[in-house]
N, C-alpha and C positions, 0 to 999 in steps of 0.2 A: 055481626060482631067479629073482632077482630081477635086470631089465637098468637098468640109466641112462636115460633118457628121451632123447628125443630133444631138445637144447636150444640154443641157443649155446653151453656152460659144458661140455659135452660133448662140442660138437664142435671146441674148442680144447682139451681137459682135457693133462693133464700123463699120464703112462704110472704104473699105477696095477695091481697084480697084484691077483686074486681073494683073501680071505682066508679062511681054512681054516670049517667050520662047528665047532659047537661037540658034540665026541662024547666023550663021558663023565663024570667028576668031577674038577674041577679048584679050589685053592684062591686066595685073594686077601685080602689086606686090605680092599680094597674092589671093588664089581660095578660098573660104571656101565652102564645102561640107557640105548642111546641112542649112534648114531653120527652123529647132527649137528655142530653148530659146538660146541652146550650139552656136548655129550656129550665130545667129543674135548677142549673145553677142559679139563672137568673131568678129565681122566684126564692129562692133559700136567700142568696145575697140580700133581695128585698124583704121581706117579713121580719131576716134579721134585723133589718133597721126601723120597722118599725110599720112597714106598710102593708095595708090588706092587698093578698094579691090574690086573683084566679088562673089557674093553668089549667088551659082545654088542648087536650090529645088526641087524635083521629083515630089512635090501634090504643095499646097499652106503652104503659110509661115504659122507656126504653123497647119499644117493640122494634126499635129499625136499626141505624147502624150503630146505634149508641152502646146496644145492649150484645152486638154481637163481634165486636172488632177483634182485632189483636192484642187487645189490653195494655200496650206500652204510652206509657206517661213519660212523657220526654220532652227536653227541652228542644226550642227553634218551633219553626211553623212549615207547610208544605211548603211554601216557598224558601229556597237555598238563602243564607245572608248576603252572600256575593250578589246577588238580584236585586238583594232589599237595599244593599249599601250604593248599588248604581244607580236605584229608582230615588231613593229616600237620603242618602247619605250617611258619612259613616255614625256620626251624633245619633240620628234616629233609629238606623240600625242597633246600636249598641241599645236605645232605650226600650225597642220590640223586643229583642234577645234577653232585657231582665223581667221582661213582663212575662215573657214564654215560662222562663225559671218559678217564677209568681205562681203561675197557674201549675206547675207539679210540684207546689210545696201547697198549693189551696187542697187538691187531690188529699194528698197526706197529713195534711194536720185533720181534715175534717176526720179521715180514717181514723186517726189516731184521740183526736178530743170528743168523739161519738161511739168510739169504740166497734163502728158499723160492722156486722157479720157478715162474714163468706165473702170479705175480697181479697184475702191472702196476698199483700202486696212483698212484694220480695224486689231487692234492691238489684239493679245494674242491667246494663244494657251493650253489648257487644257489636261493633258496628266494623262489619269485614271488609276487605278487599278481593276483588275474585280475578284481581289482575297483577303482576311484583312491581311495586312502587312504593314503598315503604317509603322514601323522601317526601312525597305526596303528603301523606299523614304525618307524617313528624315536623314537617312545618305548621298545617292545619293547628294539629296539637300545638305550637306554638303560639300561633296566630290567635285563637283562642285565649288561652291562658294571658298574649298578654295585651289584646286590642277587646278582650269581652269580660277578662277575670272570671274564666269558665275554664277546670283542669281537668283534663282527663289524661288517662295511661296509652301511653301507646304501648304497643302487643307489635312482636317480631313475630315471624313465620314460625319457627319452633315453639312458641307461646301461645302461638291461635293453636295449632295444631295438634299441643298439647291438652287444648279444650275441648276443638271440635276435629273429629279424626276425620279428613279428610284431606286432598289435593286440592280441591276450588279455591280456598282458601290462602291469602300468603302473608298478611298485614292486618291489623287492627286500631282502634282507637276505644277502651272500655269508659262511657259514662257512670259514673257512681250515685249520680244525683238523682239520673231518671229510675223508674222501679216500672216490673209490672204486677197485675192486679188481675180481678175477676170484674168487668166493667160492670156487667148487669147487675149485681149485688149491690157495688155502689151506688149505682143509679137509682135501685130501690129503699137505698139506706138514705140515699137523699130526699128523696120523694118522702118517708117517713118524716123526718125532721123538719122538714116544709111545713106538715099538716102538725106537728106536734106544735109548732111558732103558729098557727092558727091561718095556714093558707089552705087553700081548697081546690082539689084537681079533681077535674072530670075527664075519665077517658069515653073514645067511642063518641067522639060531640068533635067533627072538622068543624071547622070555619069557613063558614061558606062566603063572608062579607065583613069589610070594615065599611062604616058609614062614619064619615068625621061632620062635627058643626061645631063654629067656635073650638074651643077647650075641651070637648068632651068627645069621645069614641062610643061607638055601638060594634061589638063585635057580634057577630050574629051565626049562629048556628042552624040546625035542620028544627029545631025542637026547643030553642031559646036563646039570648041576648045580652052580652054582659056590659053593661056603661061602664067606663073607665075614665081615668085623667088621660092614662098613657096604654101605649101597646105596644108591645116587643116580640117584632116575628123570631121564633128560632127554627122553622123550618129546616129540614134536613133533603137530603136526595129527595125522599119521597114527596116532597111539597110540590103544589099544584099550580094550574095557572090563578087561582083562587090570589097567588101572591103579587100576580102583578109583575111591576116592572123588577122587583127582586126577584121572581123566578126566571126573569128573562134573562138573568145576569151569573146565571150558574148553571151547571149540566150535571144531570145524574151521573155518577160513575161507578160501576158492580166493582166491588173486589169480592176473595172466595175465600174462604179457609175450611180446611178438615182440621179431621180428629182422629188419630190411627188407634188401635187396638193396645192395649199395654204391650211394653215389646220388653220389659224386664230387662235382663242383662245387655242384650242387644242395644237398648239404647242407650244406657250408664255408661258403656263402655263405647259407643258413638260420638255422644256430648255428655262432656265431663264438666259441665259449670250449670249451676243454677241462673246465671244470665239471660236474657232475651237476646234475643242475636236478629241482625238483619244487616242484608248485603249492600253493596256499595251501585248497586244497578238501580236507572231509570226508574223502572216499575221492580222495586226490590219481592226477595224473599224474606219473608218475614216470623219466625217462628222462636217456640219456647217448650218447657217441657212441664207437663202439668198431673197433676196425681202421683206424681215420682218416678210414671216409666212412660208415658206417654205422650205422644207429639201434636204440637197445636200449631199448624202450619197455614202459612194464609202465604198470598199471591196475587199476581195479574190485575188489571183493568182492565177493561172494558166499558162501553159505551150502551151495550147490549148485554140486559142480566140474564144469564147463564142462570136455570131453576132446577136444569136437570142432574141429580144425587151421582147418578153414575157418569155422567160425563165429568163434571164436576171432581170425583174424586180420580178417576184414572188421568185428569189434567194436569193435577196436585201431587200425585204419586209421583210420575214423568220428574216432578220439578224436586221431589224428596228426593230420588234415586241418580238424578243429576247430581246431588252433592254428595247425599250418602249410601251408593249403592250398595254397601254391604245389609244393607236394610229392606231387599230384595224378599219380596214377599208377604211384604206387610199388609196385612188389612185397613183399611179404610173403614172407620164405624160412625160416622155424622161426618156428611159436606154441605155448606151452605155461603148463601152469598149475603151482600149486602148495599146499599146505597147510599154513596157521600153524596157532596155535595161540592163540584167544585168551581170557584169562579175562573175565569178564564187568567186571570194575573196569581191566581194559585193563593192569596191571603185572604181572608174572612170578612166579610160585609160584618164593620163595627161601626155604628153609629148611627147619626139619626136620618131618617127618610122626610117625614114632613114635623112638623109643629108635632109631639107627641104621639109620634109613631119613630119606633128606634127597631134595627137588625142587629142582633147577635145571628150570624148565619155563615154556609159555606165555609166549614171548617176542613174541609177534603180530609187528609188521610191523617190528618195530623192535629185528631181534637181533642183529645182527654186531657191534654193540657191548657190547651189554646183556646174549648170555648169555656171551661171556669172562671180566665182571667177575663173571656171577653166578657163573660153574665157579671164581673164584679167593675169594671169599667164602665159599662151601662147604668148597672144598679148605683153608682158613685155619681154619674150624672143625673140621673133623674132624680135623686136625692140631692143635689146642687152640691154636692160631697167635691167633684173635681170636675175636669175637662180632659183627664189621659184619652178616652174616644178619640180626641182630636189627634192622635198617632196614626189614626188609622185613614187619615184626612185624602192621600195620593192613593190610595186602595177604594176606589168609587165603585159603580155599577155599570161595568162594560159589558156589552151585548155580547149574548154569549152564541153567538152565528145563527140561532134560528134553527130551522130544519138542516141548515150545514152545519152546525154546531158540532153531533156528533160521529160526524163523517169528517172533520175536519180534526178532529180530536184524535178517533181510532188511528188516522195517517200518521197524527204524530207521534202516537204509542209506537205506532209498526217502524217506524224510523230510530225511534231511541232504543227498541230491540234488537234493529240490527247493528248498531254503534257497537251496543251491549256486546252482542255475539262476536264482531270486528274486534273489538280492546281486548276479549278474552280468550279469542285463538292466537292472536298475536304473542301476546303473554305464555300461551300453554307451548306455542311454537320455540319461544326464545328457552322456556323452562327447560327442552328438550336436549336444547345444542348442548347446555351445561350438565 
């Protein structure tokens, strides 16, 4: 049996009953694999419309990164636009960038026309420079506003500064659209309204096998079998080789976050905004402040998950007290990790695999937004409702190295760290002469 981790998201979670495992033959329009965010959205998008659907879980709903991330709903996808616009064009581009918007407005209405307890969504999202180039960003911000009709403020150095007291810091760019939230509450608010539209999830029931003939699916578990029309993996990091040629097209990746001790005045007067803040680095810093005095800091990748509490938190300290050393001394009270999923081109495995088997998957680090719109993009197709999937058409299943996978991965973390470290001494160098 699988338990919840020990988290922050955990130890505020909403009241949440065990759900039944899966024992015998049961039928459905459609399976969905996967009780993530990816998973649960797609099965609520479906039932909305009218189809019976069953969702089988391996742990508990939201047990893995869904339930434990950094809570920021934001628009774009882990992949940059400039990447999206040189693979896809600037057209397609623009049309992924309204869909990303789509899915943290799908987040918030549902918040808001279900009234869902204990996700505390709070508006805005602060996204720093840790190097002086302020012309950088104020073009962005241009560029933006007027090749995507998406505004945001740009923040001078007196401005950020005025927010988050620090030196790291020199530039800003504040989204207003994106919010952050308590994930796992949502996750389990969605999970309710699923079963209240008359869908049915079994946790503790992997899927050991799809068996396809003709039109119809047998998903098949340790202890029972569900026939379907259709099947939608949403497997996350933790998904197995059970998946096939889509596990071979993604790599686990840990990221970490703590939970420091109430720190009271020390942090109010540290960071001075209700904002979510995250830096303008490779593998960014990522944090927010939650209970009114306390810090939810998350960080790093890795290849290889980090399980150990105390390693874990004095690694995350190290990266606190690099921005805000006057916070010298802080306790550390819950570290924990967790696992994406990410494909090698960095965007999300949307669409269909065979005749009635479709992926909502590999959302990397950037899915509270981006797997909602991709469960309602799916759930529009298999309801013959549209064809938008088909955006995601140049985003296929590229081999994700195999056992060089993630040894070829870590190199390129250790490489964009050191860019990181080069762009930021340069900067604190030139900061100096002046």
């Amino acid at each position: 049996m699988f338990h919840y981790s020990n988290n922050y998201y955990t130890a505020t979670m909403r009241y949440t009953s065990p759900r039944p495992t899966l024992i015998g033959n049961v039928q459905a329009d459609v399976c969905v694999i996967g009780g993530g965010l990816a998973g649960l959205s797609t099965a609520l998008e479906l039932v909305s419309r009218g189809r019976s659907v069953v969702l089988l879980e391996a742990a508990r709903v939201a047990w893995g990164a869904s339930g434990r991330n950094g809570g920021f709903v934001l628009q774009g996808w882990s992949e940059g636009l400039s990447s999206i616009e040189r693979r896809c064009g600037t057209e397609m581009a623009r049309a992924l960038f309204k869909l990303s918007l789509e899915g943290v407005d799908i987040v918030r209405e549902t918040i808001d026309q279900h009234q869902l307890q204990g996700c505390a969504p709070t508006s805005g999202k602060l996204s720093v420079l840790r190097y002086d180039d302020g012309d950088s960003l104020q073009r962005l911000r241009d560029r933006m506003a007027k090749e995507f009709n998406f505004e945001m403020e740009y923040l001078d150095t007196h401005a950020i500064r005025a927010r988050l007291n620090t030196e790291r810091y020199f530039h800003g760019l504040r989204d207003s659209h994106g919010f952050h939230f308590h994930p796992l509450n949502y996750c389990l608010g969605v999970a309710d309204l699923i079963e209240a539209k008359g869908g049915v999830l079994y946790e503790n029931s992997p899927m050991i096998r799809v068996k396809s003939q003709g039109d119809r699916h047998q998903v098949v578990t340790q202890q029972g079998v569900i026939d379907c029309g259709s099947v939608v993996h949403c497997c996350g990091g933790y998904g197995g080789p059970e998946f096939g040629r889509l596990r071979r097209a993604f790599l686990p990746i840990a990221t970490y976050a703590v939970l420091t001790e109430h720190l009271g005045d020390r942090l109010r007067d540290t960071i001075r905004t209700t904002d979510a803040v995250g830096d303008n680095r490779r593998a960014s810093d990522y944090y927010r402040v939650v209970d009114g005095d306390r810090l939810l800091w998350g960080g790093h990748i890795t290849t290889r998950n980090v399980q150990d509490e105390k390693r874990l938190a004095h690694m995350l300290t190290d990266d606190i007290l690099n921005v805000f050393p006057q916070l010298r001394g802080l306790q550390i009270e819950k570290a924990w990790s967790g696992l994406m999923g990410y494909a090698r081109h960095k965007m999300p495995h949307i669409g269909m695999l065979s005749p009635g088997i479709w992926a909502c998957t590999s959302f990397g680090g950037h899915g509270m937004n981006t797997a909602p719109i991709g469960a309602r993009v799916v759930a529009e197709a298999i309801c013959g409702e549209s064809d938008r999937y088909r955006l995601f058409d140049a985003y296929g299943l590229e081999w994700n190295g195999g056992p060089f996978g993630p040894a070829a991965a870590q190199t390129v973390y250790t490489g964009l760290k050191l860019m990181d470290m080069f762009q930021e001494a340069r900067s604190t160098r030139r900061a100096a002469k002046h």
